[in-house]
DOVEXRO-376267 format. One record per residue (C-alpha): x, y, z; residue number from 1; residue in three letters. Coordinates in nm, 3 decimals. Layout:
BEGIN
X  Y  Z  NUM  Ala .
...
//
This chain:
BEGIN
-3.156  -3.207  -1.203  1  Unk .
-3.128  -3.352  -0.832  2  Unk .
-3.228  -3.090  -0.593  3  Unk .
-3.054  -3.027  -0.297  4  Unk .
-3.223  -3.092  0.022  5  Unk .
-3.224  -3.011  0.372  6  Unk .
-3.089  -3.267  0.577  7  Unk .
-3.107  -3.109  0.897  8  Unk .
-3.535  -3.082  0.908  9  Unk .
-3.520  -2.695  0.791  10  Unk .
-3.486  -2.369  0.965  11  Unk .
-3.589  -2.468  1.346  12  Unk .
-3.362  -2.782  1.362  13  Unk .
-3.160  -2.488  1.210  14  Unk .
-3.195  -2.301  1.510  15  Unk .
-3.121  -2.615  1.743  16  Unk .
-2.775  -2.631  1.565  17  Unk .
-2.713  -2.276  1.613  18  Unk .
-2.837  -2.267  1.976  19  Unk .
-2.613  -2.630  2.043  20  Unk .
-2.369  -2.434  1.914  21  Unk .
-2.336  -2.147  2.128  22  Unk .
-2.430  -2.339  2.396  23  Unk .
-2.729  -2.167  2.492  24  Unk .
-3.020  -2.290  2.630  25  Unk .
-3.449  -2.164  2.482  26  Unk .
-3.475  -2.024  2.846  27  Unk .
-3.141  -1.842  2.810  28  Unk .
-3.215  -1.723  2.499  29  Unk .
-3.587  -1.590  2.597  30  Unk .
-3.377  -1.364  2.846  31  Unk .
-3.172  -1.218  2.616  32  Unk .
-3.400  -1.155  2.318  33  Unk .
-3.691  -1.072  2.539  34  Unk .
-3.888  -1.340  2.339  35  Unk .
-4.119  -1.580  2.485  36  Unk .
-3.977  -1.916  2.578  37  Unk .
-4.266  -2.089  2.411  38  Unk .
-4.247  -1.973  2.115  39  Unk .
-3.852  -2.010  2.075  40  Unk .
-3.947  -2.384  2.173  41  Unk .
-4.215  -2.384  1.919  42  Unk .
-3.945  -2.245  1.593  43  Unk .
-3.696  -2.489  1.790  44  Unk .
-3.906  -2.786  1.757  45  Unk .
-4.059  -2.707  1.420  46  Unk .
-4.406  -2.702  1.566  47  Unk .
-4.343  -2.333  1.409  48  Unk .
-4.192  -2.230  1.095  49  Unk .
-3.941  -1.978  1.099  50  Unk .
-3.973  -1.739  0.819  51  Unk .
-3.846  -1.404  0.698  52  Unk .
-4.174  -1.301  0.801  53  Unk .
-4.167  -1.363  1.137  54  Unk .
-4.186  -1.054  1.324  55  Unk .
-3.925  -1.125  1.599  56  Unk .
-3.678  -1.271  1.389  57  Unk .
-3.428  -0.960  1.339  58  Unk .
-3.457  -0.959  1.758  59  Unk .
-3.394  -1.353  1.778  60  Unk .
-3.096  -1.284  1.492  61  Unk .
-2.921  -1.010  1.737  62  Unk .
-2.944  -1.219  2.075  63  Unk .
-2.794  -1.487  1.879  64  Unk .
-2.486  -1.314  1.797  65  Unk .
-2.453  -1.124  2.091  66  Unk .
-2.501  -1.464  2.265  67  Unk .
-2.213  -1.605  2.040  68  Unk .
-1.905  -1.456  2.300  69  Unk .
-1.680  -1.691  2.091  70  Unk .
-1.741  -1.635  1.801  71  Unk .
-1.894  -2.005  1.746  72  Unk .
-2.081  -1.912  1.429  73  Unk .
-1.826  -1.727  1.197  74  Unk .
-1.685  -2.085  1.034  75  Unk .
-2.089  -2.177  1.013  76  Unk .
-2.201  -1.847  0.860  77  Unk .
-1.857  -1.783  0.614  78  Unk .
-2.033  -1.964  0.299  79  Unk .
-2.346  -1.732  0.376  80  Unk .
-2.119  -1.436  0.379  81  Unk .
-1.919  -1.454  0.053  82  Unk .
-2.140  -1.154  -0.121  83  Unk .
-2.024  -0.948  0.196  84  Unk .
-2.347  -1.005  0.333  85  Unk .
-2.352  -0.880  0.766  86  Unk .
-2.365  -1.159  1.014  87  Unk .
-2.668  -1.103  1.064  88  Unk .
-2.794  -1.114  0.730  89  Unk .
-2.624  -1.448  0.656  90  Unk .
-2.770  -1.593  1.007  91  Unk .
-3.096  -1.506  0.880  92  Unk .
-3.086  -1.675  0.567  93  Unk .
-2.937  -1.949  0.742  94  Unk .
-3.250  -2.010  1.001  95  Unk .
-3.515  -1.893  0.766  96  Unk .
-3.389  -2.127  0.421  97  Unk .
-3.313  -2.475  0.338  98  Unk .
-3.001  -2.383  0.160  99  Unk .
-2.717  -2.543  0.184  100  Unk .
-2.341  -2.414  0.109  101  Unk .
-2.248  -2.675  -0.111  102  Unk .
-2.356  -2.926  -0.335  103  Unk .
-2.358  -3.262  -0.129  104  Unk .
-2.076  -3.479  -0.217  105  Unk .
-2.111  -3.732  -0.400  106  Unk .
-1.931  -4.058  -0.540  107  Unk .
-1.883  -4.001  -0.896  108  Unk .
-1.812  -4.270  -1.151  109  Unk .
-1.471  -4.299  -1.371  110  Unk .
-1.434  -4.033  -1.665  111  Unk .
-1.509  -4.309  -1.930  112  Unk .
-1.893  -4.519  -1.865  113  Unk .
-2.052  -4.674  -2.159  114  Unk .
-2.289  -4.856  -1.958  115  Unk .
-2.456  -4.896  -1.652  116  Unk .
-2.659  -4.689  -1.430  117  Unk .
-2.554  -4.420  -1.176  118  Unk .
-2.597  -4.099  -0.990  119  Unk .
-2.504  -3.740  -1.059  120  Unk .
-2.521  -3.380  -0.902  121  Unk .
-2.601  -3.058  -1.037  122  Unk .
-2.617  -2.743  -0.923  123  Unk .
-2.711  -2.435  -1.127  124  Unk .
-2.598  -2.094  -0.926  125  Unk .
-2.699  -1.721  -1.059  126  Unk .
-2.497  -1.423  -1.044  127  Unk .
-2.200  -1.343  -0.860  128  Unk .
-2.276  -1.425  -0.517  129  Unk .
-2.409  -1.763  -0.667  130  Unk .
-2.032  -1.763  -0.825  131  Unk .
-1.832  -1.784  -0.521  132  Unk .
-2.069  -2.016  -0.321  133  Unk .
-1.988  -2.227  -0.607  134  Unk .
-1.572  -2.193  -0.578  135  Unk .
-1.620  -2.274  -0.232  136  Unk .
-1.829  -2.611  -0.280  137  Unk .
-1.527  -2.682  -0.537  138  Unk .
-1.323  -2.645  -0.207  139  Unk .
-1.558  -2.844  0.028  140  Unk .
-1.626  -3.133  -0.218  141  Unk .
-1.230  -3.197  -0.301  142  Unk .
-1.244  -3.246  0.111  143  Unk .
-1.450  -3.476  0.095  144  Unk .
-1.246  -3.731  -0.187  145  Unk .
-0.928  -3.918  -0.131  146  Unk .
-0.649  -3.716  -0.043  147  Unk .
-0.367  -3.630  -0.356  148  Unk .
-0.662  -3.447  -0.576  149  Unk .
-0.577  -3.214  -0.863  150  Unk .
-0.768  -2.885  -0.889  151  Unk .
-0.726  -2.710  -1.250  152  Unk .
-0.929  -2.362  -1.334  153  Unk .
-0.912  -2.177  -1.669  154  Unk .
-0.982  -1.852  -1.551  155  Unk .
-1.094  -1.650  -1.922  156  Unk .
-1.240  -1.318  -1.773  157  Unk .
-1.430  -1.218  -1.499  158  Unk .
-1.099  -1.212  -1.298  159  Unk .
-1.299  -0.926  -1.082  160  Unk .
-1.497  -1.205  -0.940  161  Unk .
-1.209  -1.288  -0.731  162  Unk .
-1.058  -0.959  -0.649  163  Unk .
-1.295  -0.716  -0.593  164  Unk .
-1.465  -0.904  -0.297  165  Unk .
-1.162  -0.929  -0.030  166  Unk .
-1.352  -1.136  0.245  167  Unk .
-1.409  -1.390  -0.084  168  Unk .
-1.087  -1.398  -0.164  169  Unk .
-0.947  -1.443  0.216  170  Unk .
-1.183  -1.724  0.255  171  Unk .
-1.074  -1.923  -0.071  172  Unk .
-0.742  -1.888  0.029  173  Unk .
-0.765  -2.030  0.398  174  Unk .
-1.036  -2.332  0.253  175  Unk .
-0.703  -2.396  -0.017  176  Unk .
-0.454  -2.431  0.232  177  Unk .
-0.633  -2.673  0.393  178  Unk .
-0.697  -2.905  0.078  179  Unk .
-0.350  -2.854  0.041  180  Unk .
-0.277  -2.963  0.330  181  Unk .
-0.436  -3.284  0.205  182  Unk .
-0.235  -3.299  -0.067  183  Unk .
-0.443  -3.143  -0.347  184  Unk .
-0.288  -2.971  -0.638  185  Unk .
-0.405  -2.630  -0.728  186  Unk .
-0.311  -2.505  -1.110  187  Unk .
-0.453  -2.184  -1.245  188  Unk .
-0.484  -2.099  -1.595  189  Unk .
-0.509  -1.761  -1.742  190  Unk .
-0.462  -1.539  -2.036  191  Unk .
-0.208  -1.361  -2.041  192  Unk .
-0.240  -0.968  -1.949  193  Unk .
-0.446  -1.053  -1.624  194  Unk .
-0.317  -0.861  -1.322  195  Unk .
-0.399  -0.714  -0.987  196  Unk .
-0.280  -0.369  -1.026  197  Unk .
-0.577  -0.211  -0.920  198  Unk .
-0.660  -0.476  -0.657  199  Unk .
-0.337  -0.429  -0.468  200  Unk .
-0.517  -0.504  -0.101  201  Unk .
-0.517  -0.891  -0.263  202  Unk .
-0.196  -0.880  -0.472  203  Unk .
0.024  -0.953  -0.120  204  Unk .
-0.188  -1.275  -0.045  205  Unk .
-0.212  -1.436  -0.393  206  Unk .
0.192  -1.384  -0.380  207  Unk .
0.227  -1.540  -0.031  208  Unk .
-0.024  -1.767  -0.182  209  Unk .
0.205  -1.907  -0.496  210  Unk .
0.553  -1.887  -0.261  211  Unk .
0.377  -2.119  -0.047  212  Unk .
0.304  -2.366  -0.297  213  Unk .
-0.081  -2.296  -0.229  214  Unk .
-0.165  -2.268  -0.599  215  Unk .
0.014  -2.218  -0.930  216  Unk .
-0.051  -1.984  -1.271  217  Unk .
0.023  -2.059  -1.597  218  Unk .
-0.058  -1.796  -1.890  219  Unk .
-0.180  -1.838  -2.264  220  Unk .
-0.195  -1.629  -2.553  221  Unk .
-0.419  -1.498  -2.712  222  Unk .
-0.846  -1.407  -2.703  223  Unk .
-0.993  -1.598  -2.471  224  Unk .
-1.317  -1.834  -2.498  225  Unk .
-1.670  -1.767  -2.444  226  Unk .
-1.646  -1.934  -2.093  227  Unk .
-1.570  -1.722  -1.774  228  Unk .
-1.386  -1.996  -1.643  229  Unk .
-1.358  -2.365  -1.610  230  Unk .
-1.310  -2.576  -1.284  231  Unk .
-1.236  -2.970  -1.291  232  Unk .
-1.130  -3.210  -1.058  233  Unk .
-1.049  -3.484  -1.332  234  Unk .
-1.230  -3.790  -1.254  235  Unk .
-1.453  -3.628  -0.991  236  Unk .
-1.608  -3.288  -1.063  237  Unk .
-1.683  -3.000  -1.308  238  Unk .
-1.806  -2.638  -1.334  239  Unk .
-1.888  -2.389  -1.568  240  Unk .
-1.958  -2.007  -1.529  241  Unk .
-2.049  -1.823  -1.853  242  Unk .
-2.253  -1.514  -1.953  243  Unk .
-2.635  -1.536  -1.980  244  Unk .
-2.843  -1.198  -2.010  245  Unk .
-3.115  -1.330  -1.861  246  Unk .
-2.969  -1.475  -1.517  247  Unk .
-2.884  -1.243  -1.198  248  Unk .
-2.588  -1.023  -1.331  249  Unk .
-2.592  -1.168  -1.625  250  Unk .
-2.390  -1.440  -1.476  251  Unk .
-2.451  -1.835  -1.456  252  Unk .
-2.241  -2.138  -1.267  253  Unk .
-2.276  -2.478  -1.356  254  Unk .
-2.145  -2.789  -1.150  255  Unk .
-2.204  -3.128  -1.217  256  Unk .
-2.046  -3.481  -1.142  257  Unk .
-2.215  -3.628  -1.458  258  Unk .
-1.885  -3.813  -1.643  259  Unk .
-1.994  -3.633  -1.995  260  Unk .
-1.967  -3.277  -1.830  261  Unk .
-1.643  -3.407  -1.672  262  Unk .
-1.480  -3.504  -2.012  263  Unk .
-1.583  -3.193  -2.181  264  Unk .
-1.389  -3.030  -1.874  265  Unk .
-1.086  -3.220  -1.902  266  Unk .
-1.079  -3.159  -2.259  267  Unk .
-1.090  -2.780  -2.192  268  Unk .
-0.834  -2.777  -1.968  269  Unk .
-0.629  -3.008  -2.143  270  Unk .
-0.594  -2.743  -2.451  271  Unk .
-0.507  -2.434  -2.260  272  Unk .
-0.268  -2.604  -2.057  273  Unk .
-0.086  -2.715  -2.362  274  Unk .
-0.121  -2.361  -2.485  275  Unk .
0.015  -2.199  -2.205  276  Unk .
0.353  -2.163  -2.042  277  Unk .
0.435  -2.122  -1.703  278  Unk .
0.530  -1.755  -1.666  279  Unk .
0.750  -1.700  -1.324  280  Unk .
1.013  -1.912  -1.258  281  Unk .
0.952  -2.053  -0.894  282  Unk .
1.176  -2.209  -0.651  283  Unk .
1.455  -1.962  -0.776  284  Unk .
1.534  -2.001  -0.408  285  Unk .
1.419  -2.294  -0.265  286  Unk .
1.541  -2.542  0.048  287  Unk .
1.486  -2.901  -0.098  288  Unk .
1.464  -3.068  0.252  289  Unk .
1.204  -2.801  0.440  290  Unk .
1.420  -2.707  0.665  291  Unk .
1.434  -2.350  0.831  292  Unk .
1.728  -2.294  1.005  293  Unk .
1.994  -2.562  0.872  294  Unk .
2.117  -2.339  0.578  295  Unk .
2.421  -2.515  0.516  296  Unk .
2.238  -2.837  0.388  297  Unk .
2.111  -2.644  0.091  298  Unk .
2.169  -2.828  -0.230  299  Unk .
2.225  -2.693  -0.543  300  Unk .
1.898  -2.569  -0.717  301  Unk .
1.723  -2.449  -1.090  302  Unk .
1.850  -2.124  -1.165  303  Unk .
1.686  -1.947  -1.399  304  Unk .
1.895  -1.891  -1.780  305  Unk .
1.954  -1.597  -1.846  306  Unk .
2.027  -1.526  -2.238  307  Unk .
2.100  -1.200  -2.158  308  Unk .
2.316  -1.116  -1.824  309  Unk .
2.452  -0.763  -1.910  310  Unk .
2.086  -0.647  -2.039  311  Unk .
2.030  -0.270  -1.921  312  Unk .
1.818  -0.227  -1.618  313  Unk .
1.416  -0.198  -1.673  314  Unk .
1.264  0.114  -1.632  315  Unk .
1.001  0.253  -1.365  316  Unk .
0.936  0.206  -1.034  317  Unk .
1.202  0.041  -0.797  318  Unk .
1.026  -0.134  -0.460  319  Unk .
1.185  -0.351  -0.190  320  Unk .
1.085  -0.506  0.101  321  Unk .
1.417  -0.673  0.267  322  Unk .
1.578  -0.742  0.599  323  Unk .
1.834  -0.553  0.458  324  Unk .
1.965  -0.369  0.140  325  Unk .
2.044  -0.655  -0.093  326  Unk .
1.954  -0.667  -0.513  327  Unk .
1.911  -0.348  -0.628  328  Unk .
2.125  -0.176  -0.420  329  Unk .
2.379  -0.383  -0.440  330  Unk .
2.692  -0.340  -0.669  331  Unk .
2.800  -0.654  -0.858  332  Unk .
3.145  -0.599  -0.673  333  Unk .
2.987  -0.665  -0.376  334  Unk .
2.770  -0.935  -0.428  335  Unk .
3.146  -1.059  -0.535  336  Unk .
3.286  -1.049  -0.187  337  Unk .
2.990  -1.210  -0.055  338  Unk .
3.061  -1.473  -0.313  339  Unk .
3.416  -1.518  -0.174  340  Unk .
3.557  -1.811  -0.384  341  Unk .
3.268  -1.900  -0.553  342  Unk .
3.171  -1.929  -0.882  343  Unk .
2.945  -1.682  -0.939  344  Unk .
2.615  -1.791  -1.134  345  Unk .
2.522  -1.611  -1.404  346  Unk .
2.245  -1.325  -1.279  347  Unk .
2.107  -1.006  -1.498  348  Unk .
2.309  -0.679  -1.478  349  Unk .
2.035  -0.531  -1.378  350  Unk .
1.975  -0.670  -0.978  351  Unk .
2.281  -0.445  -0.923  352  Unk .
2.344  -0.101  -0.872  353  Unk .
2.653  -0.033  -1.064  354  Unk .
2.686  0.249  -1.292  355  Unk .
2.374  0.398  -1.179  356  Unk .
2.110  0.137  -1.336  357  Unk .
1.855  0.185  -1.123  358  Unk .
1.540  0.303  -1.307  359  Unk .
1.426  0.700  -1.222  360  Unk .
1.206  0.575  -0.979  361  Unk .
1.007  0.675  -0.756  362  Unk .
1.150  0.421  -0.489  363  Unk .
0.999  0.228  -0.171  364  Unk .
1.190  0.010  0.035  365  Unk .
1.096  -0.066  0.361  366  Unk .
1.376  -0.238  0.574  367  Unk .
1.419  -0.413  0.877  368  Unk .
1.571  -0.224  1.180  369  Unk .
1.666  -0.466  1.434  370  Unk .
1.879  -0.631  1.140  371  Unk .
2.020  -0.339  1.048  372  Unk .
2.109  -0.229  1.366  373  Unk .
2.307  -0.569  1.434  374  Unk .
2.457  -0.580  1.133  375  Unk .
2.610  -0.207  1.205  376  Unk .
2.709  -0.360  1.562  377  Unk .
2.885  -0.665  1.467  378  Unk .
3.117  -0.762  1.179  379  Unk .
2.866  -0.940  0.957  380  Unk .
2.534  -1.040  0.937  381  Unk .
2.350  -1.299  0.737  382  Unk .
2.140  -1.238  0.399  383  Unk .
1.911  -1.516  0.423  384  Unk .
1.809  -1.472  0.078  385  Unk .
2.140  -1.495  -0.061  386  Unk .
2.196  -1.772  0.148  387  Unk .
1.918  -1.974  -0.028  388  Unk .
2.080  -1.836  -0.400  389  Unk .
2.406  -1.962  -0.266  390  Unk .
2.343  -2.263  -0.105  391  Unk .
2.520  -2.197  0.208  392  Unk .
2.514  -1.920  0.474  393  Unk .
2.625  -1.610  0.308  394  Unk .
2.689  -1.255  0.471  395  Unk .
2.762  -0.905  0.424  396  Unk .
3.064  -0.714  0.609  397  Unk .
2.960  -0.458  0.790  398  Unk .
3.196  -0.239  0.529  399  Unk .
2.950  -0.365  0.257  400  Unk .
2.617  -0.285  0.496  401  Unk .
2.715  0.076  0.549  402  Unk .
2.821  0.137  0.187  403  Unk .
2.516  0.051  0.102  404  Unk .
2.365  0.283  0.368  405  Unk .
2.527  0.539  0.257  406  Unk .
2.444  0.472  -0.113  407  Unk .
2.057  0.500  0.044  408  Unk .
2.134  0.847  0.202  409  Unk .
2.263  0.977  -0.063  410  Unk .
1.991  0.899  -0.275  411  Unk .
1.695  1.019  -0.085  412  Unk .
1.911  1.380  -0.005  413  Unk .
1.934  1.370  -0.376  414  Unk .
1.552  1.257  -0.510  415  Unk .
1.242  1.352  -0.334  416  Unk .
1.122  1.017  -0.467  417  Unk .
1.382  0.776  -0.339  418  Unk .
1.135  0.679  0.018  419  Unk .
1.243  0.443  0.305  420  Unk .
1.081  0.298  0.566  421  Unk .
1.230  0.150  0.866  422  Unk .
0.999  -0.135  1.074  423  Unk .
1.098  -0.322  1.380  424  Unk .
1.176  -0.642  1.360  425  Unk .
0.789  -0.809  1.492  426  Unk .
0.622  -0.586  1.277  427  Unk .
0.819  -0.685  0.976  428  Unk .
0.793  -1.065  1.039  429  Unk .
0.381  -0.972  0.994  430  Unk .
0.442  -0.919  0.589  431  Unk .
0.536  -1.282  0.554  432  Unk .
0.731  -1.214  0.232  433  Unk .
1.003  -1.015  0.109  434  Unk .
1.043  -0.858  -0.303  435  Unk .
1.264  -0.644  -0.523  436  Unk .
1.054  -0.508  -0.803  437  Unk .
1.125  -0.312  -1.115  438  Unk .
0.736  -0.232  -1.195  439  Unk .
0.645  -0.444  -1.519  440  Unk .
0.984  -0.579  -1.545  441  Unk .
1.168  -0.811  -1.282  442  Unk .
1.079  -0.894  -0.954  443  Unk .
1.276  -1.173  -0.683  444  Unk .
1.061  -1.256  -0.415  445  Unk .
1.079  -1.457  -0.140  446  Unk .
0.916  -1.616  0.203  447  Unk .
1.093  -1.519  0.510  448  Unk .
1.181  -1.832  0.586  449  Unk .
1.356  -1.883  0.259  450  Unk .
1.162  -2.179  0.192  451  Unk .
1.027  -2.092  -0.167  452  Unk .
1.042  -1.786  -0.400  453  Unk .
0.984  -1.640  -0.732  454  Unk .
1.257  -1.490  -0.985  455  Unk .
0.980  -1.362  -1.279  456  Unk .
1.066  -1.125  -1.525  457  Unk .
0.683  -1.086  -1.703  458  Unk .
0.491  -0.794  -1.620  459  Unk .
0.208  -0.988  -1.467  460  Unk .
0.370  -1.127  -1.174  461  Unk .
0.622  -0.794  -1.127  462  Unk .
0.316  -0.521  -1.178  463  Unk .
0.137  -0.779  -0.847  464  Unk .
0.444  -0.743  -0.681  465  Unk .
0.468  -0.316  -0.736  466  Unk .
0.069  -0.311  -0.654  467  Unk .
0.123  -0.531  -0.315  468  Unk .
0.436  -0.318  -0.198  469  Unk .
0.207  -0.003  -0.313  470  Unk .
-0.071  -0.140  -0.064  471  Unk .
0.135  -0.237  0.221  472  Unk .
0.377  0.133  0.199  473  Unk .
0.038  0.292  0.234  474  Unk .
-0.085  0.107  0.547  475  Unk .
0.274  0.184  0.730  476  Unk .
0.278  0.413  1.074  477  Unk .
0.415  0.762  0.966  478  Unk .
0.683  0.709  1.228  479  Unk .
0.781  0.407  1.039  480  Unk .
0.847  0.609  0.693  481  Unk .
0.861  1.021  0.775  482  Unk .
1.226  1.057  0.603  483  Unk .
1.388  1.289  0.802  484  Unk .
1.356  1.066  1.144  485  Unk .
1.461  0.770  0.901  486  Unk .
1.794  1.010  0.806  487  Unk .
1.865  1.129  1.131  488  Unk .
1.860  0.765  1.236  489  Unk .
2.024  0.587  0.964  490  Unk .
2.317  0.885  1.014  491  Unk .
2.376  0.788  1.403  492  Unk .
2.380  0.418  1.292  493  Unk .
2.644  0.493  1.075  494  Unk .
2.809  0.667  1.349  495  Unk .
2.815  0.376  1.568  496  Unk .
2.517  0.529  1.786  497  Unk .
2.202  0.344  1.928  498  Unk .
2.310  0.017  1.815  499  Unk .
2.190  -0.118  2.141  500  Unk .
1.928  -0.335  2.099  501  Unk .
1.625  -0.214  2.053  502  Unk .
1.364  -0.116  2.317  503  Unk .
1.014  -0.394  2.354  504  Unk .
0.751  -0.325  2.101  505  Unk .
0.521  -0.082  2.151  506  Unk .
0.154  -0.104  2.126  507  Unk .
0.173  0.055  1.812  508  Unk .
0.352  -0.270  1.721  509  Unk .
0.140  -0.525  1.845  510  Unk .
-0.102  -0.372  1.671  511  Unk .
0.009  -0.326  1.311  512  Unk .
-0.158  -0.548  1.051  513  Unk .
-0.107  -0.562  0.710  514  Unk .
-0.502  -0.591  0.647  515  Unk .
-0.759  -0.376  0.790  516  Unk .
-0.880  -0.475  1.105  517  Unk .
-1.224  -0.580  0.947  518  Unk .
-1.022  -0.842  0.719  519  Unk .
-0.844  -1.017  0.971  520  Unk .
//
């Protein structure tokens, strides 16, 4: 097995690149630290190692980052951070190691070589931490390859892996947009009974993530194998992570470019991707030419069959996040005069609210304000969503907007459970995405833009959808959901009060995120 070396002279050229970096100077940094400028020359030049063991080096570590006023080293130190080590842990190991955060790319040769003579890489990685750094050299290395690259991963178990380290997960997401961005492909494979219910604080972004086109899932039946999972990037690339009592939690990664790994890979993936079928339905709602705001060159689109239109409602939980009140709340006679004289396409009973369907709840919907208040103001406003179902700009009356206002009042003076939240306009715009759910049974979402969406009815993808509106109803302002303000106000809308528009944000606004502030 090739080892991977240094190629920047170890830790003190180490500490040149950091110090270039900044854009610091040995005298400037002697200042600051309180360290000797000869010997921060000395570990600069490599006349003298810099080890864990050097006495200074927490000191040298803090001026650093204090130093760093713009924040120079956060892309450097992310692949030294993906345990949720501190900065200045990850600095550390960065100065004081030859490590490097990925395996060095590497021309590999085609799938199929009988003969000849070449070059491979591989890496072995322990444990968790040794887990991710490995996803994210999967990332780096498909940079590094001609654009148009598939990604495929059978994930089998250890699912946790992912979720359960948030600053991980963030980071995997941001490096896949960007090889998406270059064109690669992103499929993942997965048994099916996986979810994120109890990892709701990720369930928003790996939605956002698949409405996006960032990544795909498909789901088998079944027990799964022995592996944990199984990465390829046919042609190119492999990896492995599996079980192993004796490695650092019990846990060992593979990669390799050698053409036999690859094929073993390939073969892998081939058989669960036959075995599997894609479980949501996506671009439910999708504008073919990526446009944003010219709705009326929408083209027909897949719609999803539906064997069984007049099927009774699903049970549970009922959660929405919408400009304004649309499925769910909605009674199939009015989604009929937003139809006008068009054929209606076939759609489950159950996304309407006639004859009381609606599950016993409890119910969160969180609504948009600013649209609501226009909508009351003028005679109609636009549904953007069922614009994209439609094809065309569709809207509802302002008959049909209150009716279904007054359907919400009625309900929350009626059940203690039925919850809604009101958020102005800029502060909704920060959720990205907006979802009906019925928890483990249907769920529509969309991207605000309308440009792609999901219409799923399996429990994995609805149960994310309940967990991410769970997450993001939790991190609300109290202002934003105490019920009897939202009553009081939704009853002087009604009456044709405060429709003005509405005041600037406040700083409360500016400041809302979705994520803690340590996440963003």
């Amino acid at each position: 097995m090739r080892e991977a070396q240094s190629s920047d002279g170890g830790g003190a050229t180490r500490l040149s690149q950091v110090m270039a970096g900044i854009g610091i100077s040995a005298r400037q940094l002697a200042k600051a630290s309180g360290l000797t400028n000869s010997i921060i020359s000395r570990w600069q030049k490599g006349v003298r190692p810099l080890t864990t063991r050097s006495g200074a080096v927490e000191v040298l570590v803090g001026a650093l980052l204090a130093l760093d006023h713009d924040g120079q080293l956060g892309e450097l130190l992310a692949p030294y951070r993906t345990g949720g080590e501190s900065a200045e842990a990850a600095l550390i190991h960065f100065l004081t190691t030859d490590d490097l955060p990925a395996l060095p790319p590497r021309a590999a040769p085609p799938p199929i070589q009988y003969s000849g003579d070449y070059i491979t890489e591989q890496q072995v990685l322990l444990g968790a931490r040794g887990f991710r750094k490995g996803v994210l050299t999967m990332l780096d290395y498909v940079m590094d390859l001609p654009p148009g690259r598939q990604i495929i991963v059978c994930a089998h178990n250890g699912f946790d892996l992912f979720l359960h380290n948030v600053p991980f997960a963030l980071l995997f997401l941001k490096r896949l947009s960007k090889a998406i961005g270059r064109g690669t492909s992103f499929i993942l494979i997965s048994r099916r009974g996986f979810g994120m219910e109890n990892d709701a604080h990720f369930a928003r972004f790996w939605l956002v993530a698949h409405l996006k086109g960032i990544m795909r899932s498909r789901y088998y039946e079944g027990e799964p194998p022995a592996e944990y999972f199984v990465g390829l990037i046919p042609g190119y690339w492999s990896g492995e992570a599996e079980a192993d009592p004796t490695a650092e939690d019990s846990l060992v990664s593979v990669m390799s470019t050698d053409p036999r790994r690859i094929r073993r890979a390939t073969a892998h993936c081939d058989t669960f991707m036959n075995r599997s079928t894609s479980a949501s339905q996506y671009e439910f709602l999708q504008h073919p030419t990526g446009g944003l705001n010219d709705t009326q060159s929408w083209q027909s689109g897949p719609l999803p069959k539906w064997h069984e239109p007049d099927a009774t409602a699903p049970q549970g939980c009922f959660s929405a996040i919408c400009r304004v009140p649309s499925f769910g709340i909605m009674t199939k006679a009015e989604f009929a005069a937003v139809l006008g004289h068009d054929q209606p396409p076939v759609m489950p009973s159950y996304l309407f609210s006639d004859q009381g369907v609606l599950g016993p709840g409890p119910y969160q919907i969180v609504l948009c304000r600013d649209d609501l208040q226009e909508g009351l103001a003028r005679q109609r406003v636009q549904n953007e969503a069922l614009s994209a179902l439609l094809h065309r700009r569709a809207f509802i009356s302002r008959d049909t907007l209150a009716a279904m206002l007054e359907r919400l009042l009625d309900a929350m003076k009626d059940n203690d459970q039925f919850e809604v939240a009101l958020l102005p306009r800029s502060a909704f715009t920060k959720l990205e995405l907006e979802l009906v759910c019925w928890q483990d049974s249907a769920s529509v979402g969309w991207l605000q833009d309308g440009r792609q969406s999901v219409f799923a009815n399996d429990p994995i993808t609805s149960g994310s959808f309940h967990a991410a509106i769970g997450h993001i109803w939790a991190r609300l302002h109290q202002s934003w959901k105490r019920q009897p303000l939202v009553r009081r106000t939704l009853r002087k809308w009604l009456a044709g009060k405060e429709l003005e528009p509405a005041e600037p944000d406040s700083v409360m606004v500016q400041n809302w995120h979705v994520l803690p502030k340590e996440l963003q």
